[in-house]
C-alpha positions in Angstrom: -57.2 30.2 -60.7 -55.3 31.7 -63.3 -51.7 31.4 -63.9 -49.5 34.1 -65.3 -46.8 33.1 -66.7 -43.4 35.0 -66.2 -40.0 33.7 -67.2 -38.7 35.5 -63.8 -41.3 33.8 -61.3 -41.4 29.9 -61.1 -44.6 29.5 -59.9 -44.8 25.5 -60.6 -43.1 24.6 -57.3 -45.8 25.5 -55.2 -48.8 23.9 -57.5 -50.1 21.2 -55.9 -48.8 17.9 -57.8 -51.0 15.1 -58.5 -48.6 11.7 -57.8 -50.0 8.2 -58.6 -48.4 5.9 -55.9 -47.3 2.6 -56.9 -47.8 0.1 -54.8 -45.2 -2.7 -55.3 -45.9 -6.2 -53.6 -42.5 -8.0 -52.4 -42.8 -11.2 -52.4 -40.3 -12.7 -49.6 -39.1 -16.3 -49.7 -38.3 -18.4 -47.0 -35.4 -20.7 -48.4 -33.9 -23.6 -45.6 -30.7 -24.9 -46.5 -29.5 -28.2 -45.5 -26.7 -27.2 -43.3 -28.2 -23.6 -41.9 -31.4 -26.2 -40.7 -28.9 -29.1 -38.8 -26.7 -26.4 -37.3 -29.0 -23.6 -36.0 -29.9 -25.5 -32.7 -26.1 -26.5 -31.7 -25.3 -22.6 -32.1 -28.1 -21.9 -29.7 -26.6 -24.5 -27.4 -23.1 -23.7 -27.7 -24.2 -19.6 -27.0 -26.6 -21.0 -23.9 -23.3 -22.7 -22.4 -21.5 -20.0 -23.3 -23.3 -17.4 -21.0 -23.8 -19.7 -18.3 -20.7 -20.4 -17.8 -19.7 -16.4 -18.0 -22.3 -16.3 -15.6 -20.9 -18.7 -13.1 -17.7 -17.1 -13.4 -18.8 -13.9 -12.8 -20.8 -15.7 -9.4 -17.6 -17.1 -8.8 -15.6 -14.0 -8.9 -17.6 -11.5 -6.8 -17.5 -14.6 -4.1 -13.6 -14.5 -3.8 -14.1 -10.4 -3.5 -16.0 -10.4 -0.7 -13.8 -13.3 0.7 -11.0 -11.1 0.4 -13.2 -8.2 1.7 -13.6 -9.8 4.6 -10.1 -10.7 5.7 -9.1 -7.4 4.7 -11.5 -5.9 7.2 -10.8 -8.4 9.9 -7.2 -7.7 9.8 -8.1 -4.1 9.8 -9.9 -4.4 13.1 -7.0 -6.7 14.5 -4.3 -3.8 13.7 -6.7 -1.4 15.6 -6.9 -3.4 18.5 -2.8 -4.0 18.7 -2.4 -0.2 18.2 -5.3 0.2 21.0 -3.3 -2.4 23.7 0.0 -0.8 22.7 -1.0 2.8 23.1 -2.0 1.0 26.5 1.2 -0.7 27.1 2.9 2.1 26.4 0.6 4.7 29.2 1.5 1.6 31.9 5.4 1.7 31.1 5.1 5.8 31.0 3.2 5.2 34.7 6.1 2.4 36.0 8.9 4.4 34.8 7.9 8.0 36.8 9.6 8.8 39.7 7.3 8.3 42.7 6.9 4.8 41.5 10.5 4.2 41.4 10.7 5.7 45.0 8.7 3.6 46.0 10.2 0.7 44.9 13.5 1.7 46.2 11.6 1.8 49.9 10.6 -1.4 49.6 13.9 -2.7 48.7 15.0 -0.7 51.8 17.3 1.9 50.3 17.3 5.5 51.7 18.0 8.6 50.1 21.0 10.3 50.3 21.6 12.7 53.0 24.1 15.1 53.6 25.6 14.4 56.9 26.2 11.1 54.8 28.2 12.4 52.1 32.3 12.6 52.4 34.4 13.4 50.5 38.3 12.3 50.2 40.9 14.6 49.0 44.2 13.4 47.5 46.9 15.6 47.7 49.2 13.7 45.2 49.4 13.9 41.4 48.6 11.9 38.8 51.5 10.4 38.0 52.2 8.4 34.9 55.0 5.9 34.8 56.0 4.3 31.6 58.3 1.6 31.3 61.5 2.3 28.6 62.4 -0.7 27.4 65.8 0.1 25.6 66.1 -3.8 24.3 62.8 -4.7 22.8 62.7 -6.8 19.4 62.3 -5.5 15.9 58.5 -6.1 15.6 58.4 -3.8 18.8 60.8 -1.2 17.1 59.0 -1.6 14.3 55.7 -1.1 15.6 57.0 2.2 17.4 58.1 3.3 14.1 54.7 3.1 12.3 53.1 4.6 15.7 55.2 7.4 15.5 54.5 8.3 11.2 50.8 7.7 12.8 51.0 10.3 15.5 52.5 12.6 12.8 50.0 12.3 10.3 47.1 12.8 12.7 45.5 9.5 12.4 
């Protein structure tokens, strides 16, 4: 195929480009150090421990849940069992305290009701009369007292 070349057309990026590929060999080296060697095995032990004993915590934890869980819900079912016998108490003190059993109760004690051939009535034909005692002599704390009464009674305390 032949190329034209033009200064406005750059043809060369669509050429198919012959690349030579390298191929490069890495050589990796194992090098043990003294220290890295000794302590590798007491990390591993130390991280073992470590999430067993997370572990067993976490055991432990979800154990005291459902402990609490528990009481929780069996304190739950007590309080709807007092509300049940109170709403119950309550419909027997409603039923004792109506009036036919209260009647009844009166029978039994023997009292009657009240008629009105029974009924009298008393009529007073004097009037309330107040009598006060003047005493013209008392002491000073009396005098004294009457004094304060009296700036009371003014006041309108």
């Amino acid at each position: 195929m032949a190329y034209i070349d033009n200064a406005a057309y750059d043809l060369s990026a669509y050429e198919p480009k012959k690349e030579q590929q390298r191929q490069e060999v890495v050589e990796l080296r194992v090098v043990k150090r003294n220290g890295e060697a000794q302590g590798a095995p007491i990390k591993v032990i130390l991280g073992i421990i470590l999430a067993v004993s997370l572990t067993i915590s976490m055991i432990y934890n979800q154990v005291a849940l459902a402990e609490v869980s528990d009481e929780i819900n069996g304190a739950r079912s007590e309080l709807a069992a007092l509300q049940d016998e109170g709403e119950k108490l309550r419909e027997e003190l409603d039923s004792a305290m109506s009036i036919k059993n209260i009647e009844k109760e009166a029978e039994a004690l023997g009292m009657v009701k009240i008629e009105k051939d029974r009924v009298h009535y008393i009529s007073i034909d004097t009037e309330d009369v107040v009598e006060s005692v003047d005493n013209a002599k008392g002491t000073i704390v009396s005098r004294i007292k009457e004094i304060f009464s009296t700036i009371l009674e003014y006041v309108g305390v």
